[in-house]
N, C-alpha and C positions, 0 to 999 in steps of 0.2 A: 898906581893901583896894584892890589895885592893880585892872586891868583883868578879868572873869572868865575863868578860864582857857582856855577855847576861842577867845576873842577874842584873848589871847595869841598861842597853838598855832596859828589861822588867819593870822596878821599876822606869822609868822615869813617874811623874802624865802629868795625861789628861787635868787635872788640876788645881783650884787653886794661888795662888800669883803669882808667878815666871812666867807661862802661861800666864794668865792675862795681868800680864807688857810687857810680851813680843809682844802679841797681838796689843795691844797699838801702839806698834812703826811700823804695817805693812804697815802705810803711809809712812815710810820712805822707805822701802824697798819691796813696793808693791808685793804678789807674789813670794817673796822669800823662805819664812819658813812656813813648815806647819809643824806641832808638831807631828813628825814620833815619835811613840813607841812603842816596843815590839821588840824584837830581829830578829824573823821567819820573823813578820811583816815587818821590816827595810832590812831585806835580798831581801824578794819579791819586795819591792818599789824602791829598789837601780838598781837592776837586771832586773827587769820584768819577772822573772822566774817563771814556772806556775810548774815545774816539782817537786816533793814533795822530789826524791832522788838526784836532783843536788840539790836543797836549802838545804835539810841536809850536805851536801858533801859541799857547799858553807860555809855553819853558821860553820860546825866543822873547816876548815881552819882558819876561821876568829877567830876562838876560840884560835887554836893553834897560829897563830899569836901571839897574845894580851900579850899569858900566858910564849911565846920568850920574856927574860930578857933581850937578849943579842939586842933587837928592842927598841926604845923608847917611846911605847904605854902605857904602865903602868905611866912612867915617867910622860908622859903628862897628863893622868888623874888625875896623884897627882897633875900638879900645876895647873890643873883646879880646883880642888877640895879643894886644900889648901888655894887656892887664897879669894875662897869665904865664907870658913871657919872662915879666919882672918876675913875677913871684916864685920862676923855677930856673932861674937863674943858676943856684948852687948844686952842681951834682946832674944837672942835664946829661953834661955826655956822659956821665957812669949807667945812666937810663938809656940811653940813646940803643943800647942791642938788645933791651927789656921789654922792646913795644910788641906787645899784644900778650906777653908772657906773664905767667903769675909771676910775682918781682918777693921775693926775699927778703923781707926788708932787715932785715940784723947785716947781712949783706954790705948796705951803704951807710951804716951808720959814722962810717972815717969820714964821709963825705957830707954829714947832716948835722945840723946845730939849729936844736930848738931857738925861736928867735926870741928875743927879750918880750917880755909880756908889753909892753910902752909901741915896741914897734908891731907886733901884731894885731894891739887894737888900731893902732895908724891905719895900716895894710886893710882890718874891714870898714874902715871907714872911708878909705879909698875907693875897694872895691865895689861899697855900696852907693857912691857918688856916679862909676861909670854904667850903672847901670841905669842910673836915673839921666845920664846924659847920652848914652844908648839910644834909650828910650825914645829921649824926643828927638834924636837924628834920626831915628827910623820912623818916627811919627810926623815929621816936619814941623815944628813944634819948637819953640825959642828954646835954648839948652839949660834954661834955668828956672823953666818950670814947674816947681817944687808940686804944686798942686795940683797940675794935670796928674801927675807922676801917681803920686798917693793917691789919686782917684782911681787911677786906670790899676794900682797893685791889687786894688778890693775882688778885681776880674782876671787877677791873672791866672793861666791854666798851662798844659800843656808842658814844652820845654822851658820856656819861660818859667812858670810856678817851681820847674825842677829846679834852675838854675838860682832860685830865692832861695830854697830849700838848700843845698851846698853852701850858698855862703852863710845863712844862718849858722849849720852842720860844720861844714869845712873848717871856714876862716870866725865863725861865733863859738860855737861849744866846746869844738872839742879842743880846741886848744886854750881859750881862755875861759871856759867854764859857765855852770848857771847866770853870771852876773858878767857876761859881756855885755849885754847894752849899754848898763854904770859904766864899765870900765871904757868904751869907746866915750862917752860923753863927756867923760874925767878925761881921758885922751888929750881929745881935740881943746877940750878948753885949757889945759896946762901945758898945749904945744905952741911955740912960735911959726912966725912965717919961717924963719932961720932954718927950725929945725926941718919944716916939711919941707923944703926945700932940698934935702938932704936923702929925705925917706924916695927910696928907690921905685916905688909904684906909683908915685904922686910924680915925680919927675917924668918918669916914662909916659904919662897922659895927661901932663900941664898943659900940652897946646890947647885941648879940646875944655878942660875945667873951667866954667864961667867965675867970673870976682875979678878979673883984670890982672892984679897984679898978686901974689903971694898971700897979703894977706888977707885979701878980696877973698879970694881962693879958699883961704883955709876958713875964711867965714861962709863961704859956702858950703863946703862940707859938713862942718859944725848942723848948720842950720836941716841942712839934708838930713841926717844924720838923727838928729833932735823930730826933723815930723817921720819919720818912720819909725821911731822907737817904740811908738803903740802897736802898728802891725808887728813887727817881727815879736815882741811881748805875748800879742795873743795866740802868734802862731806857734810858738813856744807852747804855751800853756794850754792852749787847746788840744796839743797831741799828745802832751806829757810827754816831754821830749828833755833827754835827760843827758849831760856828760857820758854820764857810764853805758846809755843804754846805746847812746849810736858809738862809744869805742867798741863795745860788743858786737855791733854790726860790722864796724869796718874791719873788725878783726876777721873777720872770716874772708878775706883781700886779702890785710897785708898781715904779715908770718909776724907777729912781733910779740916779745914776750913781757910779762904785765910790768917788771921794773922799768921799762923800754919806752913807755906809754905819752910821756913826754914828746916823744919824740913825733910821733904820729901825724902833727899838725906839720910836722916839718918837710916828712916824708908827702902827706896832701899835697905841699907846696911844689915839691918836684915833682909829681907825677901824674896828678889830677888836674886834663886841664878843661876843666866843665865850664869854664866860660869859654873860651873860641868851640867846644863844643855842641852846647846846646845854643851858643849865639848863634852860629854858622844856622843851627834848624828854625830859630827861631825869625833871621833871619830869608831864608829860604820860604816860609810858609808866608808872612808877610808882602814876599816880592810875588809868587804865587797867587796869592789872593788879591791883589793890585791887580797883578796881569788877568785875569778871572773877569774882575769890574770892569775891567777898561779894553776889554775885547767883543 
């Protein structure tokens, strides 16, 4: 088991990179995400509970919860956490005395390489696989319920809805442009099991990917993949959400100048980590709201 979940939920920054970017994208989803942290804190905002002995009584349920193996809540913190792990892999520790600081980015350029277009669409088709496996570990729910999934995304809100919103933004537009959904769809269909076996986000949360073996796997993805391309489509289109307009945004975070722009996605990779982020909240509000029902 990782760290217990209040330790988590109080260790979330106020903020710093990852805050910052996420800030950024509240034009897409006006109103949505406000950067709940602290555990007591996240109990009372969830609840509106003023009373000091049902919020202890609430926060301990939600404890117990979490620290229940036999639930999927630890699961899904791992492949929040591992997800984003993988992806900042390169240049971590050049970050590592950057945290909460406005970061420079021309600074780490010795230490960043836009990643090949082939592997980036991998990487969101990854990411958007742990989210739907998240999902139904945090929901109890078979891990390969494609349908529950696309049901429940029509209502997502909150940090959740932020965290859709970043991977569309983060790992969809601004690195591979207007036509990432084609491009992840071309992806997955002209990659082997060989290869994803290979790609470093897919290895880092193979345990939890439903399909069995590799290429079970990668036909899982595929498939995932293929029924969300309508939402993320609309959500796209609905906001007029453009390359140019969220570098524009992000630029006012990182220092970078316009030949530099490339780079951007690489730099998200290391420094943005909006999923153990807004999972941890998303997380947290879940266990809260269980413990709420069931006291």
């Amino acid at each position: 088991m990782s760290k217990p979940i209040f330790e988590l939920v109080d260790e979330l920054p106020t903020g710093g990179t990852t805050v910052k970017a996420l800030h950024t994208l509240d034009f897409i989803v006006p109103g949505q995400w406000q950067n709940l942290t602290g555990f007591t804190n996240t109990v009372r905002a969830v609840t509106g509970e003023t009373d000091e002995s049902l919020i202890q009584a609430i926060g301990e349920r939600a404890v117990y919860l979490y620290n229940d193996e036999s639930q999927g809540y630890q699961r899904a913190m791992w492949l929040y956490q591992t997800v984003d792990n993988a992806a900042s892999a390169l240049g971590t520790a050049a970050l590592a005395n950057k945290v909460g600081q406005d970061i420079s980015f021309l600074g780490f350029l010795s230490n960043l390489t836009p990643k090949p277009e082939k592997l980036q669409s991998l990487d969101l088709c990854v990411k958007l696989v742990v989210e739907l496996v998240a999902f139904c570990q945090i929901n109890g729910i078979p891990g390969d319920s494609i349908g529950d999934f696309l049901a429940a995304l029509g209502d997502y809100s909150g940090e959740s809805l932020m965290r859709m919103a970043a991977l569309v933004s983060f790992d969809g537009l601004i690195p591979l442009g207007g036509d990432f959904i084609q491009k992840g769809l071309s992806t997955i269909s002209q990659t082997t099991p060989q290869e994803l076996e290979k790609n470093q986000s897919f290895k880092s949360v193979k345990p939890l990917i439903p399909g069995g073996d590799s290429a079970g796997q990668l036909n899982f993805i595929g498939q995932s993949f293929d029924s969300v391309k309508g939402w993320m489509g609309d959500f796209v289109s609905s906001r007029n959400l453009t390359q140019q307009t969220l570098l524009d945004r992000v630029r006012g975070v990182v220092d970078v100048s316009a030949d530099k722009l490339d780079y951007v996605g690489a730099f998200l990779d290391v420094a943005v980590k909006y999923y153990t982020h807004t999972g941890t909240q998303t997380l947290a509000r879940r266990l809260v709201e269980r413990a709420v029902a069931e006291i």
